[in-house]
TIPA-234381 format. One record per atom (N, C-alpha, C): residue number from 1; x, y, z; chain; atom name; residue in three letters. Coordinates in nm, 3 decimals, padded with zeros to 5 digits. Each point is the difference from the previous one (the first is absolute). Layout:
<resi NUM, east X, north Y, up Z, chain A, name CA, resn ala>
...
***
This chain:
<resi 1, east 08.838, north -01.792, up -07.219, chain A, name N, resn unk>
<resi 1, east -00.112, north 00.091, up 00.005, chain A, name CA, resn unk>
<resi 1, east -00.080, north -00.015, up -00.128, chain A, name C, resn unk>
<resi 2, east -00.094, north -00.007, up -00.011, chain A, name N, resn unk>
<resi 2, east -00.113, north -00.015, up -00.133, chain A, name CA, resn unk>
<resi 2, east -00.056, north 00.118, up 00.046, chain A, name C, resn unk>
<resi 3, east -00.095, north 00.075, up -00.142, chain A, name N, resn unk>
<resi 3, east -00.096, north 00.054, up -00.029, chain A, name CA, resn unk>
<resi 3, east -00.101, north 00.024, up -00.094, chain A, name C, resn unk>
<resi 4, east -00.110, north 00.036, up 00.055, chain A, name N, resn unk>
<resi 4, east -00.101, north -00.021, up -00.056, chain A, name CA, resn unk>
<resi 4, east -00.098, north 00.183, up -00.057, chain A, name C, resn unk>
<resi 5, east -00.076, north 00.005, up -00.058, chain A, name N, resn unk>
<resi 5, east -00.087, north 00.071, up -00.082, chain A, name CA, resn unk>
<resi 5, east -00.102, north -00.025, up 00.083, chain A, name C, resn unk>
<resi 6, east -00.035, north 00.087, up 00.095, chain A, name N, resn unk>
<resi 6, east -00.137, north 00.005, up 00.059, chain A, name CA, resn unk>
<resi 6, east -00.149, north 00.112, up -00.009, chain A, name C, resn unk>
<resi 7, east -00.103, north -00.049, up -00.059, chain A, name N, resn unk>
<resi 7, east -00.094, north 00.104, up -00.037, chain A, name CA, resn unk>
<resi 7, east -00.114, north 00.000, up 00.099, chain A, name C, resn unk>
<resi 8, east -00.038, north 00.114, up -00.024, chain A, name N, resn unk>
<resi 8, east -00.100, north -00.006, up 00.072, chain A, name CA, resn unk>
<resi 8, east -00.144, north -00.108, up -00.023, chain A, name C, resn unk>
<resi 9, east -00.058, north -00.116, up 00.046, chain A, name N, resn unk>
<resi 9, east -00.131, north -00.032, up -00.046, chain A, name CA, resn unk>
<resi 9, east 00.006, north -00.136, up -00.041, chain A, name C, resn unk>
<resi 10, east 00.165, north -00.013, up 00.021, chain A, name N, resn unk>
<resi 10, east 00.039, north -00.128, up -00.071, chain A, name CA, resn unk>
<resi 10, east 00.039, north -00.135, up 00.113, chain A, name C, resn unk>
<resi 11, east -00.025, north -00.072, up -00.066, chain A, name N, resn unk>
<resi 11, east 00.020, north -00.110, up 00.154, chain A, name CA, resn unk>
<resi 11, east 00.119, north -00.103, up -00.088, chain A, name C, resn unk>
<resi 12, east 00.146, north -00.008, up 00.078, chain A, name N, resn unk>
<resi 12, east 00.077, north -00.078, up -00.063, chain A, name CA, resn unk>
<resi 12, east 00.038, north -00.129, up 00.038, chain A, name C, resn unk>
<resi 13, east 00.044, north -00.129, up -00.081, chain A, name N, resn unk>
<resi 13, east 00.016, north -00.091, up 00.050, chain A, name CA, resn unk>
<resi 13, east 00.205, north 00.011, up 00.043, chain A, name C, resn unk>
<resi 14, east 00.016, north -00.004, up 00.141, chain A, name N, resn unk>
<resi 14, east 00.183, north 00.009, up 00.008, chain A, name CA, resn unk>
<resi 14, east 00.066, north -00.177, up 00.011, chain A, name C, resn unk>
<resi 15, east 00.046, north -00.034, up -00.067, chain A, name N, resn unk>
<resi 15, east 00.020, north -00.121, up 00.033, chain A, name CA, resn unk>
<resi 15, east 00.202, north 00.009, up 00.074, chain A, name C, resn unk>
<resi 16, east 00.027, north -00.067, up 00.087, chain A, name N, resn unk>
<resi 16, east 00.107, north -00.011, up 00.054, chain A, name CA, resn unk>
<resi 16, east 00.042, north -00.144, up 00.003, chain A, name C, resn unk>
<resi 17, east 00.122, north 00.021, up 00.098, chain A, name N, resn unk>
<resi 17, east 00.049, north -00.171, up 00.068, chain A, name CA, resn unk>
<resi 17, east 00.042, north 00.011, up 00.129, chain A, name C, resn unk>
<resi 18, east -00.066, north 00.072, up 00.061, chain A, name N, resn unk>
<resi 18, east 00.031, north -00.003, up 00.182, chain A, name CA, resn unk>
<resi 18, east -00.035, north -00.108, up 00.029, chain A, name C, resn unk>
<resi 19, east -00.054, north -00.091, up 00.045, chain A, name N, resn unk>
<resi 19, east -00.014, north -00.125, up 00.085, chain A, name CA, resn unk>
<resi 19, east 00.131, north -00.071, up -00.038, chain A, name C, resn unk>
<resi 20, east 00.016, north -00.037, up -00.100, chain A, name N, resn unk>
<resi 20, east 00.162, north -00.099, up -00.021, chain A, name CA, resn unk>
<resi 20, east 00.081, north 00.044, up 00.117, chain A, name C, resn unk>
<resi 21, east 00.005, north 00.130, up 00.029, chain A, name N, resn unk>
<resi 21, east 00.129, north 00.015, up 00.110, chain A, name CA, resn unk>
<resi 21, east -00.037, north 00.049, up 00.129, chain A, name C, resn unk>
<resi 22, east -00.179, north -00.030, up 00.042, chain A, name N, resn unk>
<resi 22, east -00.072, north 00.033, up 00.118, chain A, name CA, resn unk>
<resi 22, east 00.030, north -00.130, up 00.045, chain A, name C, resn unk>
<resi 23, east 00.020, north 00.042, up 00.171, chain A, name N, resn unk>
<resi 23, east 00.011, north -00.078, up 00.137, chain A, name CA, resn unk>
<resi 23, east -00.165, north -00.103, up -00.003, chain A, name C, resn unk>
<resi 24, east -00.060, north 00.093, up -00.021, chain A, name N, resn unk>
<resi 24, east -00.148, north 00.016, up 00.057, chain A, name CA, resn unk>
<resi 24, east -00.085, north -00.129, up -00.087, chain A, name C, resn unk>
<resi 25, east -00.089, north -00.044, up 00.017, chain A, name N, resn unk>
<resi 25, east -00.071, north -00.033, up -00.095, chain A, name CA, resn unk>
<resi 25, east -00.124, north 00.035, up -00.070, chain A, name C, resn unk>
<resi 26, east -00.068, north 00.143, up 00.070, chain A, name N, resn unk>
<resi 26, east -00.094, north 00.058, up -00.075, chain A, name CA, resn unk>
<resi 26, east 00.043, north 00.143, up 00.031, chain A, name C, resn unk>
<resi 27, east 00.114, north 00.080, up -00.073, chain A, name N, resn unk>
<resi 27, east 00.050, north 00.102, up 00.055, chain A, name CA, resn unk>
<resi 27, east -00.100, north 00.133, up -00.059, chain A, name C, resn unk>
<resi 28, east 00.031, north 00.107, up 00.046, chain A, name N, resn unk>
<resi 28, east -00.067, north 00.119, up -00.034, chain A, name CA, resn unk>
<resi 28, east 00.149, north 00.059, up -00.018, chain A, name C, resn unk>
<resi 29, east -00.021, north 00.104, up -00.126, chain A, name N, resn unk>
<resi 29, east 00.105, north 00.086, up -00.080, chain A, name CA, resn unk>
<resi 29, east -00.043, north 00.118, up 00.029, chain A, name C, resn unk>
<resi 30, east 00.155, north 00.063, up 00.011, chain A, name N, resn unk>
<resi 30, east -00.016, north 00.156, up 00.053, chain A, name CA, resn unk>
<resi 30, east 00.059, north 00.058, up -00.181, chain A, name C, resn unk>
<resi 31, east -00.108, north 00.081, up -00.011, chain A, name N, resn unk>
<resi 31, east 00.069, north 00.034, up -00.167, chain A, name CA, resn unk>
<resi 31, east -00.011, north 00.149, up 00.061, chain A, name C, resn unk>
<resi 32, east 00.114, north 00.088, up -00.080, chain A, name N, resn unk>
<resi 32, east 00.021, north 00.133, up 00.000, chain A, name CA, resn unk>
<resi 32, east 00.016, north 00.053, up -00.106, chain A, name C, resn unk>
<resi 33, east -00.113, north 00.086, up -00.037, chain A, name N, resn unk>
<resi 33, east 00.011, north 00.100, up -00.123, chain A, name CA, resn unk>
<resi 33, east 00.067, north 00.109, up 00.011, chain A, name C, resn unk>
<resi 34, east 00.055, north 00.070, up -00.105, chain A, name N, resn unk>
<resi 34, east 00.077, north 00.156, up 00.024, chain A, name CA, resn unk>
<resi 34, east -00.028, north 00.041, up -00.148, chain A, name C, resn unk>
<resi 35, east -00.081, north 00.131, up 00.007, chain A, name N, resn unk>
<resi 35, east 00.018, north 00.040, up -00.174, chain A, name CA, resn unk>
<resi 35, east 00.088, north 00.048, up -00.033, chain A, name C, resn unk>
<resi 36, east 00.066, north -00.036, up -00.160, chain A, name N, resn unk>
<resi 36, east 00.124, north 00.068, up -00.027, chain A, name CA, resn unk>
<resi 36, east 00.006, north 00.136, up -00.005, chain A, name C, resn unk>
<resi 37, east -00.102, north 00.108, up -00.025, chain A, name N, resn unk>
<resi 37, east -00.029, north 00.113, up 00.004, chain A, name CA, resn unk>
<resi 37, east -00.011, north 00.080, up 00.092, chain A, name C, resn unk>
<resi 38, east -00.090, north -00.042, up 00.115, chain A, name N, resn unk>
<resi 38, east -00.027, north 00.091, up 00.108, chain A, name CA, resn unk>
<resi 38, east 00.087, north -00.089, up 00.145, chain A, name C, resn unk>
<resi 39, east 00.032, north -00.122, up -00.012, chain A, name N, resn unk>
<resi 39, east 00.051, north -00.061, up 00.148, chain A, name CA, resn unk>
<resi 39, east -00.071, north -00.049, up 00.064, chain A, name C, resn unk>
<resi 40, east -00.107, north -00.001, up -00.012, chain A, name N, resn unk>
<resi 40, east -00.116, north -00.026, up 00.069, chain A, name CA, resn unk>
<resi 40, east -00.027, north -00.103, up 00.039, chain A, name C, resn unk>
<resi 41, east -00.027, north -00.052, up 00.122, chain A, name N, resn unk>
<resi 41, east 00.045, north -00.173, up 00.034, chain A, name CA, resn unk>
<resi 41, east -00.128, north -00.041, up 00.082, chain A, name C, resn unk>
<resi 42, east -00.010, north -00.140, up -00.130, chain A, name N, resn unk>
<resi 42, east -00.138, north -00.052, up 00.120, chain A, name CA, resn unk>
<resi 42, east 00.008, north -00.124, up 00.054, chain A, name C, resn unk>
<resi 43, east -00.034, north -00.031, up 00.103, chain A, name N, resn unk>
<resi 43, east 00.075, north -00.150, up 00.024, chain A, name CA, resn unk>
<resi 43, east -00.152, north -00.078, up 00.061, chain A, name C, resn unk>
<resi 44, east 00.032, north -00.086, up -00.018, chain A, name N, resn unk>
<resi 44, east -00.177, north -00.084, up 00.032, chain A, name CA, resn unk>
<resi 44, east 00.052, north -00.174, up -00.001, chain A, name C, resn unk>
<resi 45, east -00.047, north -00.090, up 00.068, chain A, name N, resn unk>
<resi 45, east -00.008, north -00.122, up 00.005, chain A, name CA, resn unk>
<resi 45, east -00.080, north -00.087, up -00.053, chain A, name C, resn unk>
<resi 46, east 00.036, north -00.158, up -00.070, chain A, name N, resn unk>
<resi 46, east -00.080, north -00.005, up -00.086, chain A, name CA, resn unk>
<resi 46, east 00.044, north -00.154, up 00.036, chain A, name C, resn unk>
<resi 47, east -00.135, north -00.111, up -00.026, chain A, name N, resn unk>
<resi 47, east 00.086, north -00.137, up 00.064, chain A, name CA, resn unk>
<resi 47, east -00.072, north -00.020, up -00.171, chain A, name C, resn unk>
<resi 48, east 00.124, north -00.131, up -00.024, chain A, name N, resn unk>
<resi 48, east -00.066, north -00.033, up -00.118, chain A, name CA, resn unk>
<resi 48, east -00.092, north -00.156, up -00.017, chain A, name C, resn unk>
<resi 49, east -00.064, north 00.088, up -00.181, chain A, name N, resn unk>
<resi 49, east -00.120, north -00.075, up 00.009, chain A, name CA, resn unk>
<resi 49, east 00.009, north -00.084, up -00.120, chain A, name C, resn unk>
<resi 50, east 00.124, north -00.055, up -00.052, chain A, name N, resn unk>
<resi 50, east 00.002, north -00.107, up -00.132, chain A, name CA, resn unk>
<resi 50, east -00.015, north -00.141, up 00.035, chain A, name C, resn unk>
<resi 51, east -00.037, north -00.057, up -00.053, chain A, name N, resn unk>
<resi 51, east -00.021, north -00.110, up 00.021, chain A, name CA, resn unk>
<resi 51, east 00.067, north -00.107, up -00.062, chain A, name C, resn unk>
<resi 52, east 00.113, north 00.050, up -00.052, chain A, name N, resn unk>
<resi 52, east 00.165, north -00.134, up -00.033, chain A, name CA, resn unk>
<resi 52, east 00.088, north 00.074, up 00.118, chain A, name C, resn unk>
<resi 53, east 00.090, north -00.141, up -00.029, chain A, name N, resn unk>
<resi 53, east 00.113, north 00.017, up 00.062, chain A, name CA, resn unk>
<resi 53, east 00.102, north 00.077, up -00.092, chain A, name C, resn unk>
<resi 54, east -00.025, north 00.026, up -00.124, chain A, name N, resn unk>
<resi 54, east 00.150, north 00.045, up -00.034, chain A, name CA, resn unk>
<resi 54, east -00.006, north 00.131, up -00.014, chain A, name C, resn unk>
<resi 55, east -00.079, north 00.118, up 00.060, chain A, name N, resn unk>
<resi 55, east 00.025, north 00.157, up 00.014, chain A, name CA, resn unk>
<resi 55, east -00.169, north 00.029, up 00.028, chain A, name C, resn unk>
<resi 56, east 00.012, north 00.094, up 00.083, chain A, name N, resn unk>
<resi 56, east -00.080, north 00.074, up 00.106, chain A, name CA, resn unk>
<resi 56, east -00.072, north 00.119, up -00.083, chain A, name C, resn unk>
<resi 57, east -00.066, north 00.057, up 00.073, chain A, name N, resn unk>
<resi 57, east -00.138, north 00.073, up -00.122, chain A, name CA, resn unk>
<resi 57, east -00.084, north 00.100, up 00.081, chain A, name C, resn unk>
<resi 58, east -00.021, north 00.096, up -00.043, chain A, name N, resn unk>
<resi 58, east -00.155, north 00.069, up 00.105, chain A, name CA, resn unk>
<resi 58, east -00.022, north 00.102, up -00.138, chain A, name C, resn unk>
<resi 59, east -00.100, north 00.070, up 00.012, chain A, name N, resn unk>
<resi 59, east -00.073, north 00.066, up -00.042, chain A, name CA, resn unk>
<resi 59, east 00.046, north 00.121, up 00.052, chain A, name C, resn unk>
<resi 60, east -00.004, north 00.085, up -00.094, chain A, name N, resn unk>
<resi 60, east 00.034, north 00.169, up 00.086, chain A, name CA, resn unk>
<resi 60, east -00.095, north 00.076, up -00.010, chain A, name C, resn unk>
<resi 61, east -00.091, north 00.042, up 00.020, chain A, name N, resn unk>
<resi 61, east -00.118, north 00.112, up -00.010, chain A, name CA, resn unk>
<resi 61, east 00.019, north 00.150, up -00.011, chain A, name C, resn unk>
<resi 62, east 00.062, north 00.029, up -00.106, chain A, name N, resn unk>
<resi 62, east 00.101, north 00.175, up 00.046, chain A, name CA, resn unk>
<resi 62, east -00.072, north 00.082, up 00.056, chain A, name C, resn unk>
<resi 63, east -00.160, north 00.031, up 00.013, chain A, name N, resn unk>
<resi 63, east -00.057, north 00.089, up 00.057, chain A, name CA, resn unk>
<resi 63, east -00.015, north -00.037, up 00.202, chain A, name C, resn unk>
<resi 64, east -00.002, north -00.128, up -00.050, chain A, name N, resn unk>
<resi 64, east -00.005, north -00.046, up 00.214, chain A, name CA, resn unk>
<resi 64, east 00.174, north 00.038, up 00.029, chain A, name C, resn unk>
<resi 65, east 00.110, north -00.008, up -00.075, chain A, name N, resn unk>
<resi 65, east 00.109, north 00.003, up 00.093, chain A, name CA, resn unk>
<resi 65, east 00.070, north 00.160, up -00.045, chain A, name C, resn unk>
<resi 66, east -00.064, north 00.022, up -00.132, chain A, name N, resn unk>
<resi 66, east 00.088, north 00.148, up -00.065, chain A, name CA, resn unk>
<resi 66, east -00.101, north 00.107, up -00.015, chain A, name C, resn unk>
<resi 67, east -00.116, north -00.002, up 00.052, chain A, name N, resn unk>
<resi 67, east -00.088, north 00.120, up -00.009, chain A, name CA, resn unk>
<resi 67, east 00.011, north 00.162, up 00.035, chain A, name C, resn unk>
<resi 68, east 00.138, north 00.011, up 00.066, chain A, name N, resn unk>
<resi 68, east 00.036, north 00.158, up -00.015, chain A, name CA, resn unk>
<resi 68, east 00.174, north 00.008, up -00.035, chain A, name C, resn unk>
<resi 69, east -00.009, north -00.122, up -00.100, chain A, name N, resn unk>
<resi 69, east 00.149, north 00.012, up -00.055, chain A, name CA, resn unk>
<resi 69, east -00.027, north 00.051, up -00.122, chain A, name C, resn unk>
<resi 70, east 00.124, north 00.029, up -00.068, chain A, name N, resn unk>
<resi 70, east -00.013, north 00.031, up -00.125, chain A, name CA, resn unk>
<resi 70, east 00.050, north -00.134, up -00.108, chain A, name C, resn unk>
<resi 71, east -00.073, north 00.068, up -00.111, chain A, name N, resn unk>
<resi 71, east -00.011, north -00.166, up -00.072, chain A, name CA, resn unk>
<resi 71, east 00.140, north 00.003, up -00.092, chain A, name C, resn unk>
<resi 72, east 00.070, north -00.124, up -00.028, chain A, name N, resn unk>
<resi 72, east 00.120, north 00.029, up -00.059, chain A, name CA, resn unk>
<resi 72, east 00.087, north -00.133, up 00.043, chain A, name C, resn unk>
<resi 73, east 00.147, north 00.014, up 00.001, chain A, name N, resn unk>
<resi 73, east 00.118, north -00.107, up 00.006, chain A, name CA, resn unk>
<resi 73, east -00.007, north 00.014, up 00.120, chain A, name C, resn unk>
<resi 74, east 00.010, north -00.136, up 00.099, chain A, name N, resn unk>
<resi 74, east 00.042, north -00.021, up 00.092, chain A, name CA, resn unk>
<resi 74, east 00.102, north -00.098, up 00.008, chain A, name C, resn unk>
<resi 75, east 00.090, north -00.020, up 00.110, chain A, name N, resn unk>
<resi 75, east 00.097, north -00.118, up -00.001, chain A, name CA, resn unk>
<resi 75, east -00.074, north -00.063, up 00.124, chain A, name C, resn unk>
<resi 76, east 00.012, north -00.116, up 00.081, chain A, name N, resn unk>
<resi 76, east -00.019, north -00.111, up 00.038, chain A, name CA, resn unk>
<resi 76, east 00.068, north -00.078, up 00.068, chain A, name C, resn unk>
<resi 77, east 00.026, north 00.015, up 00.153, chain A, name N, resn unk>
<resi 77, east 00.102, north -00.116, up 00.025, chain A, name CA, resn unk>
<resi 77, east -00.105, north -00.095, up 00.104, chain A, name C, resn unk>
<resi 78, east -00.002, north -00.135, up -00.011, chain A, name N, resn unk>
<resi 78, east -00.050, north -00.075, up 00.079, chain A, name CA, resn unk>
<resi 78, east 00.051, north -00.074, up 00.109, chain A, name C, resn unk>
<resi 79, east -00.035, north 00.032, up 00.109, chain A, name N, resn unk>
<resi 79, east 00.087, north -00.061, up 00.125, chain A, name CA, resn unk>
<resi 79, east -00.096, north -00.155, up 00.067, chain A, name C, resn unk>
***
């Protein structure tokens, strides 16, 4: 499980390594947020957009995916 510091206004870069152990060859990731504070769980799909092979990348926009969350620690699991 990882986590991250999410603010409001801020757009983050998440870098991972899901494809190494994807079937697929242009897969889309199911990532699930939960804040450590309130529980609060947001889950959203996200295909990635890096352009090496050795770890995967997108952009997070906290106001398009966390706009009536509260700002703070979240953990992170990526499926």
């Amino acid at each position: 499980m990882n986590m991250i510091v999410l603010t409001k206004g801020e757009t983050k870069n998440i870098y991972f390594t899901g494809s190494e152990s994807a079937l697929l060859t242009n897969p889309y990731f199911l990532f699930i947020f939960t804040n450590r504070i309130t529980q609060e769980v947001v889950k959203f799909v996200i295909a990635n957009e890096s352009l090496t092979l050795r770890y995967d990348t997108f952009l997070l926009d906290v106001n398009q995916y966390f706009e009536d969350s509260e700002t703070g620690f979240w953990t992170y699991q990526i499926y």
